[in-house]
Structure formats: C-alpha cells, structure tokens
C-alpha positions in Angstrom: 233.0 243.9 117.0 234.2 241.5 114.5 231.1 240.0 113.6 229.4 243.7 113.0 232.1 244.1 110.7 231.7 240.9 109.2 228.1 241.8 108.0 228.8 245.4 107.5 231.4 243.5 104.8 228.8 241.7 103.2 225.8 243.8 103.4 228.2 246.2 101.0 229.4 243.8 98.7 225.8 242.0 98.7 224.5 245.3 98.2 227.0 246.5 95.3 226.3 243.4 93.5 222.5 243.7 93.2 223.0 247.5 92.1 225.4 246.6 89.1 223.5 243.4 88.5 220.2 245.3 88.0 221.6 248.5 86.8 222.9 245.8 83.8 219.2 244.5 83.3 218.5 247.8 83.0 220.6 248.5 80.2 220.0 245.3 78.5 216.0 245.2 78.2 215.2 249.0 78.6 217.7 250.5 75.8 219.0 247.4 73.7 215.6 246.9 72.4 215.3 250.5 70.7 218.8 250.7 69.9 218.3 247.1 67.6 215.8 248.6 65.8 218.1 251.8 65.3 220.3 249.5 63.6 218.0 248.1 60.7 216.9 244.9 62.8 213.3 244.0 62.3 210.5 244.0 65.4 210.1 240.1 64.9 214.3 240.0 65.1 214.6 241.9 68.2 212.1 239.5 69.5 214.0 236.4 68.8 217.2 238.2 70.5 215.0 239.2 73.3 213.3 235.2 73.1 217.0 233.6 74.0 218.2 234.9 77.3 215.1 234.2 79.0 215.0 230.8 77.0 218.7 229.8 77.9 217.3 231.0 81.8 214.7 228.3 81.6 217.1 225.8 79.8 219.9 225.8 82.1 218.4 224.6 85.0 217.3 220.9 83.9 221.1 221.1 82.5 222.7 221.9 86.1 220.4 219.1 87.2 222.2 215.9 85.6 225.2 217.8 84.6 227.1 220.5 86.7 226.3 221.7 90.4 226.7 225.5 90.8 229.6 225.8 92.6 231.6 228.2 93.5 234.1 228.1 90.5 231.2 228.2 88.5 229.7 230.9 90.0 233.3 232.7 89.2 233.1 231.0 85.5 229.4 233.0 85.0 230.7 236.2 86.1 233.7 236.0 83.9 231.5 234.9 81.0 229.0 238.0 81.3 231.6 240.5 81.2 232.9 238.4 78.0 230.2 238.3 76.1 229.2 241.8 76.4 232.4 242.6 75.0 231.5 240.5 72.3 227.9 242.2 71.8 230.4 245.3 70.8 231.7 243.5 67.7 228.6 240.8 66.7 225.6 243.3 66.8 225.7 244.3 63.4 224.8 240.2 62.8 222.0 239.1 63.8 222.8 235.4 63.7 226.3 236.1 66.2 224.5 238.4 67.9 221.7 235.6 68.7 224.7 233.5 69.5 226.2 235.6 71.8 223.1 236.6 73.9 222.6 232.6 73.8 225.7 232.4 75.9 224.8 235.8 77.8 221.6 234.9 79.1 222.9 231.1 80.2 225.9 232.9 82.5 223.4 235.8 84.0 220.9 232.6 84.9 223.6 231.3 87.5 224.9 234.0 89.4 222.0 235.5 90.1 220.5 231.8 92.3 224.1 231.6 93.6 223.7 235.1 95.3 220.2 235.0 96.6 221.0 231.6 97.9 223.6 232.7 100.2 221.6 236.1 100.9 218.4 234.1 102.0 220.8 231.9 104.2 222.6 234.8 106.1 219.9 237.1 106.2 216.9 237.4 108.1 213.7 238.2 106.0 214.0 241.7 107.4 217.3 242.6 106.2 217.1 240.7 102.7 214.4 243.7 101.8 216.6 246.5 102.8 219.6 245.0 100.8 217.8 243.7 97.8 216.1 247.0 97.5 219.4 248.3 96.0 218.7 246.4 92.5 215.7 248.6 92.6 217.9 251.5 92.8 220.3 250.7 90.2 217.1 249.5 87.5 215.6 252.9 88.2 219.6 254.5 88.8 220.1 253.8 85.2 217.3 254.2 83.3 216.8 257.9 84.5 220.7 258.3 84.0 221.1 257.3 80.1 217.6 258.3 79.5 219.0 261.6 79.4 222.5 261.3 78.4 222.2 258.1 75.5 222.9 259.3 72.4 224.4 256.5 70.4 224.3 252.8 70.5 227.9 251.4 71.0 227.8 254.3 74.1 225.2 252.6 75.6 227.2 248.7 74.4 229.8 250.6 77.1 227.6 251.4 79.7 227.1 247.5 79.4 230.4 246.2 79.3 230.8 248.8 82.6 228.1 247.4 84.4 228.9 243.7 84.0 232.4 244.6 84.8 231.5 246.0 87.8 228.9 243.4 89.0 232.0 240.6 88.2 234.3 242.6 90.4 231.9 243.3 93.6 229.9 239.3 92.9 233.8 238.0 93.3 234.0 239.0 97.1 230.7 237.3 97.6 232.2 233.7 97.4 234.1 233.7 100.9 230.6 234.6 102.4 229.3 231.4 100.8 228.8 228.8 103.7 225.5 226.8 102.2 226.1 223.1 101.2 227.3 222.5 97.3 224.8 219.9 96.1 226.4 217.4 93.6 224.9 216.2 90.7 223.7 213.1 92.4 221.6 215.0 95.1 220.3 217.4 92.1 219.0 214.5 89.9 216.7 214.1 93.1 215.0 217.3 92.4 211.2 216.9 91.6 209.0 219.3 89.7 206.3 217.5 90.2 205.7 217.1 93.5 204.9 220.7 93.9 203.8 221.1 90.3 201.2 223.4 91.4 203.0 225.9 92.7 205.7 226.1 90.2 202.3 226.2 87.3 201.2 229.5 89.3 204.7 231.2 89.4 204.4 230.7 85.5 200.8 231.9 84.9 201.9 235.1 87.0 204.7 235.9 84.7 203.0 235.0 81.6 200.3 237.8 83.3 203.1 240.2 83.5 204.2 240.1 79.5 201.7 242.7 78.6 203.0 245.2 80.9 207.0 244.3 80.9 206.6 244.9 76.4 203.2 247.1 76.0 202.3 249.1 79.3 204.5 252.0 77.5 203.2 251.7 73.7 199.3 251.2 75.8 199.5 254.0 78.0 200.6 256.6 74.7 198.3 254.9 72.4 195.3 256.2 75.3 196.7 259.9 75.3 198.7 259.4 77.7 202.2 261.2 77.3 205.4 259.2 76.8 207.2 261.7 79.5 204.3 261.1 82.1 204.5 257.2 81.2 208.3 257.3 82.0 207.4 258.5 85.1 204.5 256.0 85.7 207.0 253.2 85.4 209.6 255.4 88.0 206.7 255.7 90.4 206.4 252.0 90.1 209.6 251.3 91.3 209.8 253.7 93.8 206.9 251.9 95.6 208.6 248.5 95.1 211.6 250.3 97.0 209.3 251.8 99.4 208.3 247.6 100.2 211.6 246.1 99.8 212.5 248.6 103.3 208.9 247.5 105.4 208.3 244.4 104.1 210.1 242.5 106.7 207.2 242.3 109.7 204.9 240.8 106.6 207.3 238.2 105.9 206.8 236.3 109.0 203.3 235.6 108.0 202.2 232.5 106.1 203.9 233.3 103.1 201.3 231.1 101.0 199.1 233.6 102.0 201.1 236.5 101.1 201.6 234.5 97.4 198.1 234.4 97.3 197.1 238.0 98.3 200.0 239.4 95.7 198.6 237.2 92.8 194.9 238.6 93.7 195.8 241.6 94.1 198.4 241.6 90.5 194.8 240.4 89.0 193.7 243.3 90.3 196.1 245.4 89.2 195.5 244.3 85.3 191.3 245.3 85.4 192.3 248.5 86.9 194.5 249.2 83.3 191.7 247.3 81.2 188.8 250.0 82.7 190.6 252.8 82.7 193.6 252.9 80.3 193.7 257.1 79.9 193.2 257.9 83.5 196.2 259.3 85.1 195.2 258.4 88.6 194.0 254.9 88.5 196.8 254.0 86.1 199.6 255.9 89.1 197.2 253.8 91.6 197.9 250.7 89.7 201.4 251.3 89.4 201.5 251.5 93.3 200.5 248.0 93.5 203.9 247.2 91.9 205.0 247.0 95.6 203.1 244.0 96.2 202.6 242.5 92.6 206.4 242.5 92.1 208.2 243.4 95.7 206.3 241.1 98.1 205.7 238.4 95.8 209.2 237.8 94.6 211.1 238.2 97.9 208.2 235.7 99.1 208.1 233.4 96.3 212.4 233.0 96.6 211.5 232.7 100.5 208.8 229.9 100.0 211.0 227.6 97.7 214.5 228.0 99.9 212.1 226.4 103.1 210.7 223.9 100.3 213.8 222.0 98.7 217.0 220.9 100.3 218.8 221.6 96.6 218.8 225.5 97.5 220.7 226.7 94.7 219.0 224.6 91.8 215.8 225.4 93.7 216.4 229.4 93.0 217.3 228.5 89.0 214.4 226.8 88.2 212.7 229.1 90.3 213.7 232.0 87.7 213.7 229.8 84.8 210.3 228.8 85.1 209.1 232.4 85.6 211.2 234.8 84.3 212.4 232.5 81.8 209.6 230.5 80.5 206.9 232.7 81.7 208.7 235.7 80.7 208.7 234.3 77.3 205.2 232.9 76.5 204.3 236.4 78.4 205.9 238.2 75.6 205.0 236.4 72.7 201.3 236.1 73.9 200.7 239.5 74.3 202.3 240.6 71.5 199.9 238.3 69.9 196.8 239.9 72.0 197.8 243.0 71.7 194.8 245.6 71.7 191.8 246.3 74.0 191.5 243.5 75.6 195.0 242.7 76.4 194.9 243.5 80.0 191.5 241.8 80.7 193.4 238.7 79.4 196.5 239.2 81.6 194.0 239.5 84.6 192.4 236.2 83.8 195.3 234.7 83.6 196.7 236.2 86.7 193.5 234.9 88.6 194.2 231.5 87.3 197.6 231.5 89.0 195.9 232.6 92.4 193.5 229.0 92.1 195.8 226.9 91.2 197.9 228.4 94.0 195.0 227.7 95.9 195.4 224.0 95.0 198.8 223.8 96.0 198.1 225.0 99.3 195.3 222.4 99.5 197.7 219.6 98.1 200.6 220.6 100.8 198.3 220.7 103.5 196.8 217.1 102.7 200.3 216.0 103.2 201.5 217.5 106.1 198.1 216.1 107.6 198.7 212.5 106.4 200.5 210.1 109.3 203.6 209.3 108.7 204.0 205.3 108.3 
C-alpha cells in the first residue's frame, strides 16, 4: 500500500512537471516569435533570440563536463533561475541586446532540468510507463497553444502566461528531488565522458534534427503558401500531436525491441515523411498522413533515443544534456538557419536527404558497436 502510494506520488508530480515544462515551450517558441515582430524587431533579430537558447542548450553540456555536476541543488538553482528570468523578459524585451542576454541565461537553466528529470524518470520507470507519463508534455504543448490561440491578445499577457508557467513547473519540479535515487557523478567521472567513441550515433541524432528545421520554422508559412488554409494548418500541427499522444500511451510493447532498430525505422520513416511534403505540398490528405507519422518521427524516436543513451553511458545525467544539446540544441540550430536559407521548393527534398543520411550513418554505428561487442576481451 505504501509503495502504490509512493508512485501514485511521483507519477503526479512527474506528470505535472512535464505539462508546465512543455506548456512553457509552448509559449516560448509558438507565440514569442510573432509577438517580437509585433514589437518592431526584425526577422533576422528574432532569429538571433531564437539562435541562443538552443545555443546555450548545446554549450552547457561540455561546461557541466569539467566544471559543475548536475546535482540536486543545481537542479533547484535552474528551476529558480527560469522563473527569474522570465520575469526579467517582462522588463528587457523592448531591448534587443538585454533581451538576448536574458534568453542567454534562460535557455542555459531550461537545458538542466529538463536531463535531471528524464534521468530519474528513465531510472524509476519501466519503458511502458515513461510513455503514459511523458505523454502529458504532449498535452500541455497542444493544452496551450489551442488555449491562447484563442484568448492572446497582447504581448506582456502572453509574458504572463510565461512567468505562470515557469512558476508552476518550479513548484511541481521541486518535489521531484526526494524521488531522486540515481548516482551524482562528480566532475572527475564527467571529464571521462567520450563523444567519440559513439561519434556515429550522436552525428545521426544531429542530422535528424537538422532534418526537422524545415518543419519546426516553415511547415506553417509552406503549407499557406500551397493554398492551404492557416486554420486547417493549425489543425494539421494539432493532429500531429495528437498522434504523438496516441504513441506515447502504446508505445511501451515496441520498446522492448532492439531499440537501434526502432532508431533506424523512425529515421526512415521521418525521411519518409519529408518526400511525402515535397510531392504533394497542397494535398490535404497526404500532408494529415504525413503529420500522422509524427508519432513515430518525434514520439518513438525520442523516448528511444533518451532510452538508448541511459543503457549507453554510466554519466546518466550528462549523458541526457548532451543528448539534447547536440540535437535540439545544435541541430535545432543549423536546422533553422539552413532552411531558412533553402527555403522554397525544394526545401523538403533537402530535409529528406538529410534525414536519410542520419539513417546510414546510424547504420554505421550499429555496425561499429557490434564489431566491439564481438571483439574478445584481452
């Protein structure tokens, strides 16, 4: 009885913190963007601000690696700092150069929570469970955009609905800490860390994010510019999410597959995903077929990406930061900048090729680890 209400505990608080967590993502990179511009900030200026979190993401973890451990008071520390510097967006976003500063700072406190959480989530949770709790970001990315899509009618209202949500991930992420039984790594342990022994793998988990930056910035402005109505196109992206949901529930029996070869499917298949939008840009169906792949080209592959590098290093928590900072941070950012660049016909014929790129040099990793499980040990 006591342990059922130890989970049911954490499940809740685990639960609350990926909705407020996501549901401040959701604020951040769905309404920020268009609100900037509101506020006389050029295109190439919003893309600097929107350049530095994802930057700081992919700084922080070679900084952690020779310099801090993420421990639990500094788990606490990034928490604290999120909330603070979304107060501070309220009074620096009128300047673009303390507004920079402060989404500097923003974007290095949201890249160690977020490890810190799925660490002790992948360590207390069986694969099955971590889909039906981690499907509650889902719900609080989609919660929010559908809410202040409909209500947002200012910019420092939806600066509150910011501050709210980072207040309320701090206050739910707080309990999290006595759940936290995994092993704090010092710095000594961390400097052990190597990149490059699996340098394949981590150079595919950054080709399939740079594949992704055509349709995290253009999928809306691609869709419209094919006929395709900006109301039905909200609704494409909603669809989207709803099948990553849908996976996050089931996806448990597929999880106790080779995930390798659940990497590899979900990177064909995201390759897949990209012709589909290249052939047929102004058809309704194919594009709502592509977005249904979103379950596996988003869903599967991240929960088995995060999966594949917990078994893979003993340095869990620095192993889930540079997991993020090499995709979503570096890959999110030469995504962006490279299809901004690209933009036009041929953008999403590029992002496939790039995306089946990342499915052969997983292929080599898989060769590479399977050579040296097979070599004798001396």
């Amino acid at each position: 009885m006591q342990k059922n209400s130890f989970g049911s505990t954490f499940y809740f608080f685990l639960a609350a913190y990926y909705f407020f967590y996501f549901g401040l993502v959701g604020v951040y990179i769905i309404f920020m963007p268009k609100i900037l511009l509101e506020l006389d900030y050029s295109p190439f200026q919003v893309g600097i601000i929107y350049a530095a979190a994802p930057f700081m993401r992919f700084l922080l973890p070679f900084i952690f690696r020779h310099l801090f451990a993420i421990t639990p008071k500094i788990y606490l520390l990034s928490l604290l700092v999120t909330f603070i510097t979304t107060l501070v967006f309220l009074t620096t976003i009128d300047t673009f150069y303390l507004y920079l500063g402060s989404n500097l700072l923003f974007g290095a406190a949201m890249g160690v929570s977020l490890p810190y959480v799925e660490t002790i989530a992948l360590s207390k949770l069986s694969k099955h469970t971590y889909g039906k709790i981690r499907l509650w970001g889902s719900l609080g990315f989609m919660g929010i955009a559908l809410w202040l899509g409909n209500i947002l009618s200012s910019a420092h209202e939806a600066l509150y609905y910011l501050c709210s949500m980072a207040f309320l991930t701090l206050l739910f992420g707080v309990f999290l800490v006595k759940f936290d039984e995994t092993s704090h790594e010092n710095i000594h342990e961390n400097a052990s860390f190597s990149l490059l022994k699996y340098w394949a793998f981590w150079f595919s988990i950054f080709l399939m994010q740079v594949g992704f930056g055509g349709y995290y910035n253009f999928f809306t402005i691609y869709e419209t510019s094919h006929g395709i109505s900006l109301e039905m196109t909200s609704w494409m992206w909603s669809f989207g999410v709803i099948c990553e949901i849908v996976m996050l529930y089931f996806q448990g029996p597929l999880l106790q597959k080779n995930l390798l070869n659940i990497l590899q499917f979900a990177t064909l298949t995201t390759a897949f995903r990209w012709l589909l939008l290249y052939l047929y840009p102004s058809s309704m169906l194919v594009t709502f077929a592509s977005q249904s792949l979103h379950a596996v080209s988003f869903a599967l592959y991240h929960t088995a990406a995060i999966t594949y590098v917990f078994s893979l290093y003993t340095q869990k928590k620095l192993a889930q930061q540079f997991f993020l900072g090499i995709s979503f941070g570096l890959g999110g950012s030469v995504g962006a900048l490279l299809a901004g660049k690209l933009y036009g016909e041929y953008l999403f014929l590029t992002e496939a090729f790039i995306t089946l790129l990342a499915f052969f040099i997983l292929r080599v990793h898989q060769k590479r680890k399977n050579i040296s499980v097979g070599m004798p040990h001396v």
